[in-house]
Residue frames relative to the residue before (quaternion, step in Angstrom):
aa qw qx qy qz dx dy dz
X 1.0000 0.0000 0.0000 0.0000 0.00 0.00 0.00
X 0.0837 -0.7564 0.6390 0.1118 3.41 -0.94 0.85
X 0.0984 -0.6738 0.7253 0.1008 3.65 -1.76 0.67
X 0.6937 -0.4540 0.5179 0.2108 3.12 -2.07 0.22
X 0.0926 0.7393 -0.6581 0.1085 3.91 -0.52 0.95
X 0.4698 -0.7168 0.3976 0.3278 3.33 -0.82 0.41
X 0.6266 0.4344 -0.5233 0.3806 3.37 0.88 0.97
X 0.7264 -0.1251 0.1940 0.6474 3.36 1.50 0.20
X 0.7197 -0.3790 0.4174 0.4052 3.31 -1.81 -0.38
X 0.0588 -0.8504 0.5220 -0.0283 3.49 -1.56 0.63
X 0.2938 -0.8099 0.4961 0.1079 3.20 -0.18 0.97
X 0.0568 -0.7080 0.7038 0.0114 3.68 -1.05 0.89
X 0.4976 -0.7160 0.4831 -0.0796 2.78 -1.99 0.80
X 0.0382 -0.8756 0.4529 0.1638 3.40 0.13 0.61
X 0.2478 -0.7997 0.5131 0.1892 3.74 -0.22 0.71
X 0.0750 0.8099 -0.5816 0.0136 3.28 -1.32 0.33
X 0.6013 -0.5763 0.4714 0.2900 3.94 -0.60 -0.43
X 0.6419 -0.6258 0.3056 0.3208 3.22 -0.89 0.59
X 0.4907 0.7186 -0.2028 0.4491 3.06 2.09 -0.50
X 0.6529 0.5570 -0.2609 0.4421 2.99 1.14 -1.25
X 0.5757 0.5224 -0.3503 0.5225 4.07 0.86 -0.97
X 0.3903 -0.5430 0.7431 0.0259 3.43 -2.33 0.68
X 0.7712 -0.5788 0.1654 0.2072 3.02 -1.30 0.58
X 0.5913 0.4754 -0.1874 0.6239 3.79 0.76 0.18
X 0.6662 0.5879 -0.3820 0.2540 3.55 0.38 -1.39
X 0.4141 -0.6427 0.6187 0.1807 3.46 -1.11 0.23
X 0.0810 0.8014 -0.5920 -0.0282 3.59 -1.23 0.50
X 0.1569 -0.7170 0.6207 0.2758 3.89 -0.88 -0.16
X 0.7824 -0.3787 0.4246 0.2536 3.31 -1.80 1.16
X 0.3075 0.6407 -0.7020 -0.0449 3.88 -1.32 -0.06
X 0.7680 -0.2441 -0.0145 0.5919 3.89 1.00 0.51
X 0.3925 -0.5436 0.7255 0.1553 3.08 -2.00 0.32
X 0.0054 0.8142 -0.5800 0.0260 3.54 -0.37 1.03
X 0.3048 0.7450 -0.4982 0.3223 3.46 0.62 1.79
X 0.5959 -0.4109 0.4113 0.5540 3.75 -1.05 -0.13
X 0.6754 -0.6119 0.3032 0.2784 3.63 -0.93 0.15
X 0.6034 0.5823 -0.2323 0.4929 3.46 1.62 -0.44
X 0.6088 0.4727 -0.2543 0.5842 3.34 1.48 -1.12
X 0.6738 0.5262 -0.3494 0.3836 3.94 1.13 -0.96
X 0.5272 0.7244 -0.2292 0.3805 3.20 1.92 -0.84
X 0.7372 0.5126 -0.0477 0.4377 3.03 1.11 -1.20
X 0.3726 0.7707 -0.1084 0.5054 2.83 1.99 -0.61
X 0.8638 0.2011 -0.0618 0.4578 2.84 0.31 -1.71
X 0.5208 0.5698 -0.5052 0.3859 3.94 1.38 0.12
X 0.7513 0.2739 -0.2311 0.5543 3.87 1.36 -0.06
X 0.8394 -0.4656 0.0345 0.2784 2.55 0.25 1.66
X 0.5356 0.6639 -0.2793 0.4409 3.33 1.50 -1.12
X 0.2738 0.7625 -0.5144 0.2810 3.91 0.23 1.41
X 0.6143 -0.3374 0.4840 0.5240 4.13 -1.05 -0.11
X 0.8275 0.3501 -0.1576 0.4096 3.41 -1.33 0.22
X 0.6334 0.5800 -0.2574 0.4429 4.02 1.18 -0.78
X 0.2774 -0.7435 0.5419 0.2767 3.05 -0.62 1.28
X 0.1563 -0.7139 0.6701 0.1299 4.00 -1.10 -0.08
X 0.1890 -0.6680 0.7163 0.0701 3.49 -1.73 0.66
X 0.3248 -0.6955 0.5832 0.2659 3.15 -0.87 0.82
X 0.2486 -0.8277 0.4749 0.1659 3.77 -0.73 0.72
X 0.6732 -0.0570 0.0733 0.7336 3.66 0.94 -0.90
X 0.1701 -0.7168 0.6620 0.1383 3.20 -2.01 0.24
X 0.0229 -0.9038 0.3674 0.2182 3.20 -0.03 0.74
X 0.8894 -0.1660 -0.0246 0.4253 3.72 -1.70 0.68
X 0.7804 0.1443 -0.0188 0.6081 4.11 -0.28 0.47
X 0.5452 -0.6694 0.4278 0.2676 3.52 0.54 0.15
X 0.2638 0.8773 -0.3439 0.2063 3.53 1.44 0.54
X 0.8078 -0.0965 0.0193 0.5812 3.33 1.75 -0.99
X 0.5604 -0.6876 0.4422 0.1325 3.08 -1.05 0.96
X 0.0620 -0.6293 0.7693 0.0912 4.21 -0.43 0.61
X 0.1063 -0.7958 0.5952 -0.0322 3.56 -1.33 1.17
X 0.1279 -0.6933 0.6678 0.2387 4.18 0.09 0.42
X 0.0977 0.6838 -0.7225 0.0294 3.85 -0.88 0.70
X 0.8411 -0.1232 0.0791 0.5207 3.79 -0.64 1.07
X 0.6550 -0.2224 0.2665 0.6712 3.78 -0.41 -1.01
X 0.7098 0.4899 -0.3596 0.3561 3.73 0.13 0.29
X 0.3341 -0.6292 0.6683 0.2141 3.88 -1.10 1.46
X 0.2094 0.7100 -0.6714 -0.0358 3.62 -1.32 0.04
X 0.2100 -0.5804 0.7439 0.2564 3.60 -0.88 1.25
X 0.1465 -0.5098 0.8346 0.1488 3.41 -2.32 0.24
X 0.3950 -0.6104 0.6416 0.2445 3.10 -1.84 0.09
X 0.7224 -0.5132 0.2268 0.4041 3.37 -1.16 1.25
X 0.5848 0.6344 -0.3646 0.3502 3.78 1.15 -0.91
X 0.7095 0.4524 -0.1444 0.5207 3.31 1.04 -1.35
X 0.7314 0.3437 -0.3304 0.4876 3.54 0.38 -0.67
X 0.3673 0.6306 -0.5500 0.4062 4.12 1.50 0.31
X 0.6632 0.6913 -0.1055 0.2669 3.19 1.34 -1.78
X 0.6844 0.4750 -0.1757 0.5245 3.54 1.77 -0.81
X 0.2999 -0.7533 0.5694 0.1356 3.42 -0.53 1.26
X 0.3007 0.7734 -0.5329 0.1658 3.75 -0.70 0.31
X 0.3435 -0.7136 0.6105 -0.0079 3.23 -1.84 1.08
X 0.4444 -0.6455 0.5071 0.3588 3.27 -0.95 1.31
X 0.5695 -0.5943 0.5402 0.1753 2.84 -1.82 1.24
């Protein structure tokens, strides 16, 4: 969405969780709000600020996540994927 500011156009953002997305949808990183070891780990699969993700499957109740991150699949549990801020691409 873009509004009117008096230096021009602006674009806002609506954040949400990985929860928040459906199956197919695309989204980009803005943080990982985990302890640092889990964020660590995180960030060897792809799952980093700036990274685009695709949600691939969801499965029954929203329990896990199937994530496409670059060349990498990664299911998360609903806890962790609460943990990932992100905006639809």
């Amino acid at each position: 969405m873009r509004i009117r500011h008096k230096k021009g156009l602006v674009r806002i953002f609506y954040t949400m969780t990985i929860c928040d997305l459906k199956k197919g949808e695309r989204a980009t990183i803005l943080r990982v709000e985990t302890d640092e070891l889990l964020k660590e780990r995180l960030r060897m699969l792809n799952i980093s600020t700036n990274r685009d993700v695709t949600v691939l499957k969801v499965s029954p109740f929203g329990k896990t996540f199937l994530l496409g991150a670059g060349s990498a699949t990664v299911a998360l549990r609903r806890e962790i994927a609460n943990a990932i801020r992100v905006f639809r691409a």
